[in-house]
C-alpha positions as CSV (number, residue, x, y, z in Angstrom):
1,X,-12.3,-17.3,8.5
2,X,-9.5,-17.5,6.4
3,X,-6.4,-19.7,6.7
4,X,-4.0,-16.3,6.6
5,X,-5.9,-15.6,9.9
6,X,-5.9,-18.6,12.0
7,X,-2.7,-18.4,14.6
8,X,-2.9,-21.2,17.4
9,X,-1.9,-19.0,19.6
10,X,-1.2,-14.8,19.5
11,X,2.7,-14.4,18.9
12,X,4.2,-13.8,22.1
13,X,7.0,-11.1,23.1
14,X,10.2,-12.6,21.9
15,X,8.5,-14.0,18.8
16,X,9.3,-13.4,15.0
17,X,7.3,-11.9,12.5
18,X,8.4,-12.7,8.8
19,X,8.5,-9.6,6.4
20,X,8.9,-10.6,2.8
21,X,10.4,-7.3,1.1
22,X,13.0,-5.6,2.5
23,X,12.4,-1.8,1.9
24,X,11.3,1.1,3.7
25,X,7.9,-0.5,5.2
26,X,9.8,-3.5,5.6
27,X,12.1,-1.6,8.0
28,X,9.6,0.7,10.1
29,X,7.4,-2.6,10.6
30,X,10.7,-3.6,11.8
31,X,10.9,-1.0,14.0
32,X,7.1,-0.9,14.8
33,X,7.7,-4.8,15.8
34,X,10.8,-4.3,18.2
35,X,8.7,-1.9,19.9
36,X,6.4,-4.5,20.8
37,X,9.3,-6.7,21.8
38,X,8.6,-9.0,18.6
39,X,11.8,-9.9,16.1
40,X,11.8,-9.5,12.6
41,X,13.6,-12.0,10.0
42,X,13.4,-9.8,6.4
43,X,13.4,-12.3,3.3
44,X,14.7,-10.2,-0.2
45,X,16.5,-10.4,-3.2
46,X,20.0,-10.3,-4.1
47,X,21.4,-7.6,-5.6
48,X,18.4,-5.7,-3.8
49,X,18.9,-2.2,-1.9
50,X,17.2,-3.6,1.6
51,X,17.6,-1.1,4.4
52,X,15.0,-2.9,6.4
53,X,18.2,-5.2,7.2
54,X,19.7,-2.6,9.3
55,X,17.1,-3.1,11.7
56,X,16.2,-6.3,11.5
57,X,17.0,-9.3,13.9
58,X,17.8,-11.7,10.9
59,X,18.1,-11.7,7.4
60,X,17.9,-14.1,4.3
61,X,18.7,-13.5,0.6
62,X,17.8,-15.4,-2.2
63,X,15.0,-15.4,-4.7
64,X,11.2,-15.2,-4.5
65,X,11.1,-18.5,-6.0
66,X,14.1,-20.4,-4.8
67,X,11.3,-22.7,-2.4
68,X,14.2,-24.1,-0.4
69,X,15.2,-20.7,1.2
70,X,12.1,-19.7,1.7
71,X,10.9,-23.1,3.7
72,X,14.0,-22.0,5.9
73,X,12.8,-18.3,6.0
74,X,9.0,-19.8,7.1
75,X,10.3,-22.3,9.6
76,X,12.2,-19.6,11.1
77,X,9.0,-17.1,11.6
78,X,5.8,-17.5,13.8
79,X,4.0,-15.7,11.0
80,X,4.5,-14.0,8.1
81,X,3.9,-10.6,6.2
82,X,5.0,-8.5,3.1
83,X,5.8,-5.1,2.7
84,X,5.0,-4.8,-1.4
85,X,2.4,-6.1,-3.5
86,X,4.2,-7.6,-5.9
87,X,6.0,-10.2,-4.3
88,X,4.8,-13.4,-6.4
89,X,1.6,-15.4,-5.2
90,X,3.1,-18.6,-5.8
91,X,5.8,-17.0,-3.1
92,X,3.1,-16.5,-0.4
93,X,1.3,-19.9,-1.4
94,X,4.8,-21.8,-0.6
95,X,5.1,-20.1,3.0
96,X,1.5,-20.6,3.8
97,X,2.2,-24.2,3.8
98,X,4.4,-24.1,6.4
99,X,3.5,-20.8,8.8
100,X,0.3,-18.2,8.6
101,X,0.9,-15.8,5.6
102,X,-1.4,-12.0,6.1
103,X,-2.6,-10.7,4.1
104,X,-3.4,-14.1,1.7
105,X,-2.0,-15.0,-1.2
106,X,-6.0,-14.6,-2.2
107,X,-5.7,-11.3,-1.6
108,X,-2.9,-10.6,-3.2
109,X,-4.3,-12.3,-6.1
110,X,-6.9,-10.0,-6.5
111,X,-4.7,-6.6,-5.8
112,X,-1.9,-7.6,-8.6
113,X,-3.8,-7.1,-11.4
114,X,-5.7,-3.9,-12.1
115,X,-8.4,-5.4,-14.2
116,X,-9.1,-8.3,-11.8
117,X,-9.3,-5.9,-8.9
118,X,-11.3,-3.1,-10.2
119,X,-14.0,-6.3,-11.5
120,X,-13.5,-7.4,-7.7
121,X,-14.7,-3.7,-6.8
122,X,-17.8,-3.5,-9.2
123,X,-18.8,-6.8,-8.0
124,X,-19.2,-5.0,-4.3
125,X,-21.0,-2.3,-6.1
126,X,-18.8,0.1,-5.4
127,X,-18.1,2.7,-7.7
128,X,-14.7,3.2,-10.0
129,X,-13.6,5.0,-13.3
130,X,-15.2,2.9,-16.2
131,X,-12.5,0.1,-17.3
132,X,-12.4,-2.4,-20.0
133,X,-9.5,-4.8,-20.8
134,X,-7.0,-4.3,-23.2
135,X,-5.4,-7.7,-24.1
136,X,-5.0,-7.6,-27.9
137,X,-4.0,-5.1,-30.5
138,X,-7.7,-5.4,-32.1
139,X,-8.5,-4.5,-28.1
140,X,-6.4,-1.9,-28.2
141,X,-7.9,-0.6,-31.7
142,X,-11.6,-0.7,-30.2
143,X,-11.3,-0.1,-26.4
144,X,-11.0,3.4,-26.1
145,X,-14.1,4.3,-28.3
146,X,-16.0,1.3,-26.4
147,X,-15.3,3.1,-23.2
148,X,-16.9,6.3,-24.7
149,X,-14.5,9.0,-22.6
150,X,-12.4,12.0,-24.0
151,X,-9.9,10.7,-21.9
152,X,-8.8,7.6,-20.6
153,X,-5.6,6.2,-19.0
154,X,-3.8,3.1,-20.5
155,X,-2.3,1.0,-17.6
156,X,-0.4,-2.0,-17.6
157,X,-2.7,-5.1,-15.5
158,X,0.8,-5.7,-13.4
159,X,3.3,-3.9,-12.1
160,X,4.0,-0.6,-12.3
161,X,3.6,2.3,-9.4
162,X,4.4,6.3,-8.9
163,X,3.1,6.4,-12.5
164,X,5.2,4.0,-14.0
165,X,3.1,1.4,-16.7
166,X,0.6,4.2,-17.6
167,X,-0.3,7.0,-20.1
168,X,-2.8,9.0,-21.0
169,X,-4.7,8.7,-24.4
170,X,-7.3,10.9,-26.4
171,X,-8.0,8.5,-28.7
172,X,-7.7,5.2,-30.3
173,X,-4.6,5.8,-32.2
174,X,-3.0,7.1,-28.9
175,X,-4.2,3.9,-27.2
176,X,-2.7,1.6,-29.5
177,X,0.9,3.3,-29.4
178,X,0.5,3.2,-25.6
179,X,-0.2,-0.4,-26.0
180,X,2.7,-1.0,-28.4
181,X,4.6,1.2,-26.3
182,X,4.2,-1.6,-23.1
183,X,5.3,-4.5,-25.4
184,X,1.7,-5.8,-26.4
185,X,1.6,-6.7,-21.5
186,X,-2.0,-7.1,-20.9
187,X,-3.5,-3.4,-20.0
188,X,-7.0,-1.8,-18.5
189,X,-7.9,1.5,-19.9
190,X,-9.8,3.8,-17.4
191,X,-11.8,6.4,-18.5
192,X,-9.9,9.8,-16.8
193,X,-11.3,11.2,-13.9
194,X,-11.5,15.1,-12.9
195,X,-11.4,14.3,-9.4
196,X,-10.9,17.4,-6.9
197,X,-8.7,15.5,-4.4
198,X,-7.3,12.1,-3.7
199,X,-8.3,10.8,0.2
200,X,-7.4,7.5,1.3
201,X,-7.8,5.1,4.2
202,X,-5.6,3.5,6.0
203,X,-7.1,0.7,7.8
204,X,-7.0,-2.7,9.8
205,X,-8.9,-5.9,10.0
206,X,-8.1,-8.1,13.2
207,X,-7.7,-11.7,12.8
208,X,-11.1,-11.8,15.2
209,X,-12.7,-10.0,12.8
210,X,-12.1,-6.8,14.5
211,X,-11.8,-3.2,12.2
212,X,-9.9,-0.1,13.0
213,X,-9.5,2.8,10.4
214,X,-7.4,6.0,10.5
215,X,-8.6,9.5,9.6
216,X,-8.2,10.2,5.4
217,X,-5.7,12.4,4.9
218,X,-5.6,14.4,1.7
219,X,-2.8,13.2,-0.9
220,X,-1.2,15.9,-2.7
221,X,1.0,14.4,-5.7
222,X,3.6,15.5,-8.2
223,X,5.4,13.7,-11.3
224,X,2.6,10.9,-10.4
225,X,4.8,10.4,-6.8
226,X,3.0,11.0,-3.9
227,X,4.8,14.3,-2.5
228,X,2.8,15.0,1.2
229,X,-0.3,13.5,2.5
230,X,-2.3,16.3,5.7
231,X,-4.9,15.3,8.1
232,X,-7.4,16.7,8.4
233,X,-8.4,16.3,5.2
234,X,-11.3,18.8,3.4
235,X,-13.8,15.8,4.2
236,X,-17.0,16.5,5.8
237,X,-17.7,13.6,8.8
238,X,-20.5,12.5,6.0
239,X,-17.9,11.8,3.1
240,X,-15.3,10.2,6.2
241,X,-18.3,7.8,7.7
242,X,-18.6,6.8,4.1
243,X,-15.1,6.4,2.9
244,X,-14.8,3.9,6.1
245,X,-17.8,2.2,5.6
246,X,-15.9,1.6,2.1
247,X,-13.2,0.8,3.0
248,X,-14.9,-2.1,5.7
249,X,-16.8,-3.4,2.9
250,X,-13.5,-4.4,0.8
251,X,-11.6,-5.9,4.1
252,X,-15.1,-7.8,5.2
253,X,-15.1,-8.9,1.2
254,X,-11.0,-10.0,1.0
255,X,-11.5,-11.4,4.9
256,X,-8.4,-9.2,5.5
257,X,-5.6,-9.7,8.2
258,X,-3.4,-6.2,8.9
259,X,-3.3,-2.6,7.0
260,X,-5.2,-2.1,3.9
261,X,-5.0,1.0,1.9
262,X,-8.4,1.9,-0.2
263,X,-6.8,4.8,-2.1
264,X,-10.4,7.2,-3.4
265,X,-11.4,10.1,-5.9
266,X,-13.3,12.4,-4.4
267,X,-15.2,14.3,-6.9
268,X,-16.2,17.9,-6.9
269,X,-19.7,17.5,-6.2
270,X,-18.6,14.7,-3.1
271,X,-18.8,11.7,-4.5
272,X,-16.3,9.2,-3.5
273,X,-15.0,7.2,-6.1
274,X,-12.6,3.7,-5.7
275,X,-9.1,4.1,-7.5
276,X,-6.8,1.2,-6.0
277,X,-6.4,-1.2,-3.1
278,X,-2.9,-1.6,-1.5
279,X,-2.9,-5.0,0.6
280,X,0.0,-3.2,3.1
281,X,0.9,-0.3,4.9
282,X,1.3,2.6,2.4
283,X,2.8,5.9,1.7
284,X,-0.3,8.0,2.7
285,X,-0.4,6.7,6.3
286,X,3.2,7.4,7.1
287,X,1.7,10.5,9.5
288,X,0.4,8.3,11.9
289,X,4.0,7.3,13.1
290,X,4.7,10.7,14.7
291,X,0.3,12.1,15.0
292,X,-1.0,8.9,16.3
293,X,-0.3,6.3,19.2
294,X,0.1,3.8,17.2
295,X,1.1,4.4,13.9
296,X,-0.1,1.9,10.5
297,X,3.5,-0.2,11.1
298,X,2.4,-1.3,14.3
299,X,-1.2,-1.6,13.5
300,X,0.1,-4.1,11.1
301,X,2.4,-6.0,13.2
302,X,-0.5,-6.5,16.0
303,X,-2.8,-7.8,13.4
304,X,-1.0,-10.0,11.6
305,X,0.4,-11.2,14.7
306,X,-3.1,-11.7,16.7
307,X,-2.6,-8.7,19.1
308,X,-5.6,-6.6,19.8
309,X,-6.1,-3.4,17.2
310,X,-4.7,-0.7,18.8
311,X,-6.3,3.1,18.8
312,X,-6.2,5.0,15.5
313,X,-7.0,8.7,16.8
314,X,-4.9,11.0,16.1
315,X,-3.4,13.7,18.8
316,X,-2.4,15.6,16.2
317,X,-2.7,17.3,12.8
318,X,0.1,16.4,10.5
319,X,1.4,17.2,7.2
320,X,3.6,14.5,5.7
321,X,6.2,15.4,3.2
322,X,8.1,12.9,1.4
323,X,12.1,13.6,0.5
324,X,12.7,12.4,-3.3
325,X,15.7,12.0,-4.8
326,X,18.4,14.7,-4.0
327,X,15.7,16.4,-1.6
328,X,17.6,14.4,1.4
329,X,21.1,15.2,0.3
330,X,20.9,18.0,2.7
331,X,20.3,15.9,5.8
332,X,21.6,18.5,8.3
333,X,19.2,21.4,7.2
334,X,16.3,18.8,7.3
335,X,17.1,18.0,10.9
336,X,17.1,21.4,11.7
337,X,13.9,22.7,10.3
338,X,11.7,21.3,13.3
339,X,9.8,18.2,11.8
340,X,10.0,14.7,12.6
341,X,12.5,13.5,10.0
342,X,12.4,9.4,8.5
343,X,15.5,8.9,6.6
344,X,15.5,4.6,5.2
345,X,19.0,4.4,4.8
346,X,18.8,3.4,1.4
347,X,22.9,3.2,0.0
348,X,21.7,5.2,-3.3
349,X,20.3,8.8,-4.1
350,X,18.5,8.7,-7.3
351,X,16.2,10.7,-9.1
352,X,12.5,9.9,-8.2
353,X,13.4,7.6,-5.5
354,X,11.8,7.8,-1.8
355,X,15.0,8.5,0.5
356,X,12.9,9.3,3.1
357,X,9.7,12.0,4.6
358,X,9.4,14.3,7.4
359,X,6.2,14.8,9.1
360,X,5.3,18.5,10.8
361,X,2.8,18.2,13.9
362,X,0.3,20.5,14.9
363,X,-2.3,20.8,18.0
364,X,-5.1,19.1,16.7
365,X,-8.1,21.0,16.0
366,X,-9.5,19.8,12.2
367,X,-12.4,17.3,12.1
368,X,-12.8,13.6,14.2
């Protein structure tokens, strides 16, 4: 068992759970965790946008590297978590010395970079789009015809989400503009995939070893953002057994502690293919706030902070529907039109940005 998962002792009521990242998942684990009568002391940036400190019980700012602050932040915390994937390793490896860090900065290691993490998932046997690396202008030059695909998608290794650090290529020439195009940053190309749907899951692994994993949803996008994820999803109980089963076989593999995200192709004739691993709650499991008992914020907080798993049936279908950008200026007509509305406070509108979802509920009456 991991270090990340060994706690002395559960964290009582009254304790603090340490959220690195102070966004929108930072605030609803905040507000997952108050439920539970747990505090939360959010550690971000200056000059960052963090509505998760309007709900929070403390608060630090400073940088992900200045090691004095977070010593403070870690001394302050029974445990602590992260909210995005890209907070630095070395940041996780500095609080692990002091207080238990779930996910690991192991973990996160292998879910930074897209080349290391789909090698990760080929070395379960698990199938993905094909992949080579693209390090090198002469890479760059010979990748795309050593792939052998009509299509393939140029990604930066780091970084990057909601489409940002990618674009499609047709060809080599393509591929090395894309290349020059991310200032020579170390890339994968995948080979493009037809997939009919996108269906991921939205699990937990218990610090005793313990699994729990929500129904797929079905992930409808637009402009490469995600714009509303619906359960049930067209999956057969077959193709859901088997996305779990998945999905169990990454957590067993990481030895995870708290919500994991296994986003997967499904193809038209069934097949289930592995596109990415998120080590933290996600988009696509936003739903289970308003259809299930306990939603992916608090699944998170129990694990990470040694409670038991909680139930992950849902009582209801849902269809989430995320609010981008100017879509929740009209706040008033959104609260009127009979859905469960999320706003995150965030100070700024902008184009393309998440200000917030809204999840409709139905009787239940799709599959498991």
């Amino acid at each position: 068992m991991s270090a990340a998962k060994r706690l002395a002792a559960p964290v009582p009521p009254g304790g603090t759970i340490g959220i690195l990242g102070g966004g929108q998942l930072g605030r609803m684990l905040a507000l997952a965790a108050a439920r539970l009568g747990l505090k939360t002391h959010i550690y971000a940036p200056p000059n960052e946008d963090a509505p998760a400190f309007q709900v929070s019980a403390a608060q630090s700012v400073a940088a992900f590297d200045d090691e004095a602050a977070l010593a403070r932040f870690a001394h302050a915390c029974d445990v602590v978590t992260f909210e995005w994937e890209n907070v630095p390793v070395a940041t996780i490896e500095t609080v692990a010395q002091i207080k238990p860090v779930s996910p690991s900065a192991a973990t996160l290691g292998v879910t930074q970079d897209r080349l290391t993490e789909k090698s990760f998932l080929e070395s379960l046997g698990l199938e993905t789009a094909p992949f080579c690396g693209v390090a090198s202008v002469q890479d760059a030059r010979q990748a795309f015809d050593r792939l052998g695909q009509s299509r393939a998608i140029l990604k930066t290794r780091r970084m990057g989400y909601d489409g940002k650090g990618q674009m499609k290529v047709c060809g080599s020439d393509e591929t090395l503009r894309a290349f020059a195009s991310f200032g020579g940053a170390p890339c994968i190309l995948e080979g493009f995939i037809a997939f009919a749907f996108e269906a991921p899951v939205l699990a937990a692994g218990g610090a005793d070893g313990s699994f729990a994993a929500y129904d797929p949803p079905e992930n409808i996008h637009g402009d490469h953002i995600l714009r509303r994820s619906i359960v049930p999803s067209p999956l057969n109980a077959a193709q859901i057994d088997e996305a779990i089963a998945i999905t169990r076989k990454i957590a067993d593999a990481l030895d995870y502690a708290g919500v994991l995200a296994v986003e997967l192709f499904v193809m038209k004739d069934g097949a289930l293919l592995v596109n990415e691993i998120a080590p933290r709650v996600h988009n696509s499991g936003h739903w289970t706030i308003d259809a299930c008992l306990v939603s992916q914020f608090e699944q998170h907080i129990r694990a990470v902070a040694d409670w038991p798993l909680g139930p992950t049936e849902r009582h209801s279908d849902a269809m989430m529907e995320n609010l981008i950008g100017d879509e929740a200026a009209d706040w008033r007509a959104l609260a009127a039109k009979g859905g469960a509305l999320h706003l995150y406070g965030k100070s700024e509108i902008r184009a393309g940005r998440k200000m917030g979802h809204v999840t409709y509920l139905k009787p239940r009456g799709g599959a498991r």
